[in-house]
N, C-alpha and C positions, 0 to 999 in steps of 0.2 A: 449478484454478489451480496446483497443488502440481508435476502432469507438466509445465502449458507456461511453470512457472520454471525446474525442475530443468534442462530439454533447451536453452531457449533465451537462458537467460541468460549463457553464457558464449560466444556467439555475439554479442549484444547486446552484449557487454562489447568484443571482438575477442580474447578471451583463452582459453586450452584450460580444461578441466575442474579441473585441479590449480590452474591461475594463479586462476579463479575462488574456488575454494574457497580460498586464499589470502589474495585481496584481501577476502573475507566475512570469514573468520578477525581479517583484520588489525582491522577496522572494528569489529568488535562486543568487541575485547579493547580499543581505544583507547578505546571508549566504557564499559569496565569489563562489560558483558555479557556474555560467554562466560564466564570465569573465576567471576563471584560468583553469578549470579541470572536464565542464560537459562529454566531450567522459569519463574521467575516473570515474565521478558520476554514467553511465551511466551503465557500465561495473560493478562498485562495486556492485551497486542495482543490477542489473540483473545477478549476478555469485555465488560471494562469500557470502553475504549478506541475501539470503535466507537461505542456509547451515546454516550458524550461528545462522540467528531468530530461523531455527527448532530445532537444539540443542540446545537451550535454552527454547522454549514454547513448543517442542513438547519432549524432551529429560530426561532434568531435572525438568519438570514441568509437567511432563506424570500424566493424571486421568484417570488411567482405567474404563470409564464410555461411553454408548451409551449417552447420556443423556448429554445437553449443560449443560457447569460446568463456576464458577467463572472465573475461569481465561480465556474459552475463552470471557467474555465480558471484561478481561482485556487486552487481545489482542487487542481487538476492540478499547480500552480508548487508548493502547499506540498507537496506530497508528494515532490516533486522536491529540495528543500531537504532533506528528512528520509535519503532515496536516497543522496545526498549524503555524509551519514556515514558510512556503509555500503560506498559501492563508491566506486571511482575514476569521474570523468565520462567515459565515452561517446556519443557523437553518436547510436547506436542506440538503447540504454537512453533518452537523453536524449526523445528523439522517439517509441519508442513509448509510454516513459512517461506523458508529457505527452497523448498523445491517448487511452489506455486511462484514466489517471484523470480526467481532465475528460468523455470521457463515462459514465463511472460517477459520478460527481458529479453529471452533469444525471440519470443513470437516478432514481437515490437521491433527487434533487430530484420528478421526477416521481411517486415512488412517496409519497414522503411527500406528494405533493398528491393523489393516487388516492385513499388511504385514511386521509389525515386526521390525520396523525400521524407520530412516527418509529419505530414500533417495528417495521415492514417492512422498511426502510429500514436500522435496525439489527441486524435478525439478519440481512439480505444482508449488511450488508456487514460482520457478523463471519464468515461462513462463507469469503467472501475473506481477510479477516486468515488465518484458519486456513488454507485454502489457501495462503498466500505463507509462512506458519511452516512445515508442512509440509514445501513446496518449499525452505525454507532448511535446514531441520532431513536431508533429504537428498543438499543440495550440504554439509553441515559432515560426515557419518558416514564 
């Protein structure tokens, strides 16, 4: 995740390399994160953080269905909502986001009906958190 944030987000965005790192910059200092507490940003996102999302969207929000369901393209909208803070809207961003996280949502849905639980389900989708830190933690150096 980390190479196809770094390369293609400031392409998604329509902005160069610099304006991207910028608009990141800007977004994680408005929201007090870079300046006080990103190692522990960092650490939340990529540990505790997924645990949590899948008990909530894959736990209590369980649809036993092969078949993409409402909520995972509500996954999609919330994550889009959180994006938000972060970067200026784009139409690119907006649209690959929306379809890369709703179906990671139905995947994570599925896996948590495979094996019965969320703990698949949550170290996939920490190792993305850490992917997308990574990937940010290379567009901020």
């Amino acid at each position: 995740a980390a190479p196809i944030l770094y390369y293609s987000l400031p392409f998604l965005l329509g902005l160069s390399m610099d304006e991207t790192r910028a608009a990141l910059q800007t977004g994680l200092t408005k929201s007090g994160i870079i300046d006080h507490s990103f190692s522990l940003f960092v650490i939340y996102l990529s540990l505790p953080h997924p645990a949590i999302e899948e008990m909530a969207w894959r736990n209590l929000l369980l649809v036993d269905s092969k078949m993409p369901q409402l909520h995972d393209l509500a996954f999609g909208f919330y994550h889009l909502l959180v994006l938000h803070f972060f970067f200026p809207f784009a139409w690119g961003l907006f649209a690959v986001s929306l379809c890369g996280l709703t179906a990671m949502g139905w995947i994570w849905r599925q896996l948590t009906l495979k094996f019965g639980g969320i703990a698949v389900p949550a170290w996939s989708h920490a190792g993305g958190d850490l992917g997308v830190m990574l990937g940010l933690w290379w567009l901020l150096r």
